[in-house]
C-alpha positions, 0 to 999 in steps of 0.5 A: 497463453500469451500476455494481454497487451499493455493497451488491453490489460489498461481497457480492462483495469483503467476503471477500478484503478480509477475507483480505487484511487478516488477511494483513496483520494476521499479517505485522505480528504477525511483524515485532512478534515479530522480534528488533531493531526496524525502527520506523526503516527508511524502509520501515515508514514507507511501510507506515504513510503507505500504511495512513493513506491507506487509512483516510482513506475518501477516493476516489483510494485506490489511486493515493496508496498507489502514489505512497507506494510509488513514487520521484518522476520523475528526468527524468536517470534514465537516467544515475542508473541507468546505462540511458542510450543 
């Protein structure tokens, strides 16, 4: 089967892009007017790498915002989670 055309896969995703930055836009606007600050907390940290990484228009996208997000591998998880068999 052969790839949808930029211009037609933008017709059919432009709308919940569209959506779903304005979703984004609204969240940020609550923590903006929240009392207390949060511009420490390792979390607003990742939220900025993974907006950067979106921006970069460089392909791959997808997984390095997952790897942001993602803790690094821990071949002893099991015992630093307490799952060991």
């Amino acid at each position: 089967m052969p790839l949808a055309t930029a211009a037609a896969t933008l017709d059919r995703e432009f709308l919940e892009i569209r959506a779903r930055i304005l979703e984004l836009a609204a969240r940020f606007d609550r923590l903006d007017r929240s009392e207390g600050s949060v511009a420490a907390d390792p979390r607003m940290a990742q939220l900025k790498e993974s907006l950067a990484e979106l921006e970069s228009g460089e392909p791959g996208r997808a997984e390095r915002v997952q790897l942001v997000f993602s803790r690094k591998y821990d071949q002893g998880w099991r015992k630093s989670l307490g799952v060991e068999k």
